[in-house]
C-alpha beads as a LAMMPS data file, in Angstrom:
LAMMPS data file: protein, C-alpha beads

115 atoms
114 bonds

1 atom types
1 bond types

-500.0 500.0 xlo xhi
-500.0 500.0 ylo yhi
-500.0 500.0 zlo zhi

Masses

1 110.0

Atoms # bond

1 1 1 274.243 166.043 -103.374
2 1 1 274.846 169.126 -101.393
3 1 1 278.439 169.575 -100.247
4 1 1 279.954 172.380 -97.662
5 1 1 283.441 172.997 -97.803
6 1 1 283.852 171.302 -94.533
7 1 1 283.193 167.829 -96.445
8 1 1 284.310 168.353 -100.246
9 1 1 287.252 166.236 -101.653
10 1 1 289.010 163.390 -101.021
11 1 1 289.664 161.652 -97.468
12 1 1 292.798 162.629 -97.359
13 1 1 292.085 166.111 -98.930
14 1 1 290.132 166.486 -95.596
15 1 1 292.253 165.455 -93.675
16 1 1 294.904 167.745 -94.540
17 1 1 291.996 170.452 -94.411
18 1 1 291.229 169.425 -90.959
19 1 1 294.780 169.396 -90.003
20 1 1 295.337 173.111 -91.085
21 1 1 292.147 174.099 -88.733
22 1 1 293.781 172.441 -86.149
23 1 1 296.849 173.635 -86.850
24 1 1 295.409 177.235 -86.571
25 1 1 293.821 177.119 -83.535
26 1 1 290.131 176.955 -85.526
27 1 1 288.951 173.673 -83.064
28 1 1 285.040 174.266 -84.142
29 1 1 285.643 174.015 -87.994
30 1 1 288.457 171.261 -88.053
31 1 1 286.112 169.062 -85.671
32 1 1 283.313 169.746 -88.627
33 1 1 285.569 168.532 -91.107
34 1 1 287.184 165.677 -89.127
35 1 1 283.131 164.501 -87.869
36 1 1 282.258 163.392 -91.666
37 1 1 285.757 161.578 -92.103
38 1 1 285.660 159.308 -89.010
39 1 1 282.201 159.007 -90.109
40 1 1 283.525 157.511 -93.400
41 1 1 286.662 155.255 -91.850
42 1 1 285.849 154.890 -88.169
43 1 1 288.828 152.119 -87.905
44 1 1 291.252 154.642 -88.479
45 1 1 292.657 155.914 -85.142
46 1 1 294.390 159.400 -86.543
47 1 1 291.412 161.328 -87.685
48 1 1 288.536 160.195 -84.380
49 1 1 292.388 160.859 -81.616
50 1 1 292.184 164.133 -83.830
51 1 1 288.831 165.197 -83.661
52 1 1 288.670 164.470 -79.563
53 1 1 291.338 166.871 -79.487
54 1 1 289.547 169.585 -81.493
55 1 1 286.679 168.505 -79.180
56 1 1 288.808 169.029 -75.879
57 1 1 289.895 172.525 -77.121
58 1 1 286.983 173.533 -78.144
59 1 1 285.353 172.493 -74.721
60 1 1 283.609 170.111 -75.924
61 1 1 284.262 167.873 -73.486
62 1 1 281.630 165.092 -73.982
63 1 1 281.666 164.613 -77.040
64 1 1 285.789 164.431 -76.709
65 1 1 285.583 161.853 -73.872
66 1 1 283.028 159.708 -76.283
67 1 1 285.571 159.478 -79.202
68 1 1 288.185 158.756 -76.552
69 1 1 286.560 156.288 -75.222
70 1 1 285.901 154.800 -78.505
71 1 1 289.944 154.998 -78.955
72 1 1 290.845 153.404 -75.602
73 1 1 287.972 150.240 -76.193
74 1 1 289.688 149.170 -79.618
75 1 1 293.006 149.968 -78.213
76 1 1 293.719 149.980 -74.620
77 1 1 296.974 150.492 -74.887
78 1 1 296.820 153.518 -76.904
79 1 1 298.484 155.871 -74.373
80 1 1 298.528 159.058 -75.568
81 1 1 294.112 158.458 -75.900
82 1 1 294.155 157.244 -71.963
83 1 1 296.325 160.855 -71.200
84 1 1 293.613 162.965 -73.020
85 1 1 291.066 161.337 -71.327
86 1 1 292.667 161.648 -68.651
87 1 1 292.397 165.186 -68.689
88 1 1 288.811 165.376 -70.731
89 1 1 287.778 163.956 -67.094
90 1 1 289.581 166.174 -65.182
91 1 1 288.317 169.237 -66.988
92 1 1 284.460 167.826 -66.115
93 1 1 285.632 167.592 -62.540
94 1 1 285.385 163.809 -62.416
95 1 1 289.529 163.524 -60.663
96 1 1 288.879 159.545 -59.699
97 1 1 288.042 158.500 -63.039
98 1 1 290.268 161.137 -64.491
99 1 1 293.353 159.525 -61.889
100 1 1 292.450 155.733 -63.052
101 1 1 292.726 157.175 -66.551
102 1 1 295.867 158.875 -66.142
103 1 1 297.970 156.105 -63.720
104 1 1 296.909 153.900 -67.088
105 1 1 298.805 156.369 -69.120
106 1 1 301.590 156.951 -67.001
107 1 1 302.685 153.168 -66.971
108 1 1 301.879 152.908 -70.794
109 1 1 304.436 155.477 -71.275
110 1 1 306.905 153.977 -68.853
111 1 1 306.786 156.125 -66.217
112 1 1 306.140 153.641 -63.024
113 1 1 306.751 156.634 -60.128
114 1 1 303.091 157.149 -60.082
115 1 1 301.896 153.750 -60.568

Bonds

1 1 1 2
2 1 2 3
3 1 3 4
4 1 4 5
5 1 5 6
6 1 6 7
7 1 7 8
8 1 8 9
9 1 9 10
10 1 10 11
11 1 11 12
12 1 12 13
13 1 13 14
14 1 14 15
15 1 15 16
16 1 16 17
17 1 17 18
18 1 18 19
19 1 19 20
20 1 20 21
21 1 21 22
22 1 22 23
23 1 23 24
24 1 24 25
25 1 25 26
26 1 26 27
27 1 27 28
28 1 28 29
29 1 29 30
30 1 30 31
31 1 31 32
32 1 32 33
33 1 33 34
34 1 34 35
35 1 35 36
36 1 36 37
37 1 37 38
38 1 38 39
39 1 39 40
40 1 40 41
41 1 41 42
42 1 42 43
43 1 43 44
44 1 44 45
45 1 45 46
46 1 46 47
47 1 47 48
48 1 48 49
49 1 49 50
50 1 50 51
51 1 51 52
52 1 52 53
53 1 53 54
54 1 54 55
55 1 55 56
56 1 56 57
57 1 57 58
58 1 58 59
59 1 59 60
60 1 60 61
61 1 61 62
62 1 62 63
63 1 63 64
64 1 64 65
65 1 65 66
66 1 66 67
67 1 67 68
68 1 68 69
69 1 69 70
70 1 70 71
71 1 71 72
72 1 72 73
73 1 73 74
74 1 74 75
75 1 75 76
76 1 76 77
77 1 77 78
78 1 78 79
79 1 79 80
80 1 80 81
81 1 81 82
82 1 82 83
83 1 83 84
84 1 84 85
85 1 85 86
86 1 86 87
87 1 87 88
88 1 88 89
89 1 89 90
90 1 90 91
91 1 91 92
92 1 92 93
93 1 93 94
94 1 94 95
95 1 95 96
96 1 96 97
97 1 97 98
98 1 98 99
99 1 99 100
100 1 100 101
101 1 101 102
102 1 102 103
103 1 103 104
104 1 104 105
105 1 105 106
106 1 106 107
107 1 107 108
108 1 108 109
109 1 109 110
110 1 110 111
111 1 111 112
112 1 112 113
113 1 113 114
114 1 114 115
């Protein structure tokens, strides 16, 4: 078995790996790291809300919206998923589906002004 850094150790070795990409601003490699884990426990919501966010600063803005949209269908009520998508959208130039995204996420949060 031939194993990169990006996927050697534990889960939650990884994850903490992944984390400290993120954490420095390194949004290609923690998205390689954080693509093998959510590969290995796609239920959990932390690492895939994670890796759409290294996706989103690394511009990779498909790929982001698709692991949003992942989020959002097993949780619609996951608010802070419908915000990012929100603004995945927006940053591919797609404002009425970005708008519908983001009204969702404004009245998950509470905030009923813009609903």
């Amino acid at each position: 078995m031939d194993t990169t850094y990006y996927d050697h150790g534990t889960p939650a070795e990884r994850w903490e790996r992944a984390r400290m990409f993120f954490d420095a601003r390194d949004y290609a490699a923690a998205a390689r790291v954080l693509d093998g884990l959510v590969g290995e426990v796609p239920e959990q919501t932390g690492p895939r809300l994670l890796l759409a966010r290294s996706y989103y600063h690394s511009a990779q803005l498909r790929r982001a919206e698709a692991e949003l949209r992942v989020i959002v269908e097993r949780d619609p009520v996951e608010q802070y998923a419908r915000l990012m998508l929100g603004r995945t959208l927006e940053r591919q130039g797609r404002q009425e589906e970005a708008d519908a995204q983001l009204r969702i996420a404004s009245a998950l949060g509470g905030d009923l002004t813009e609903v």
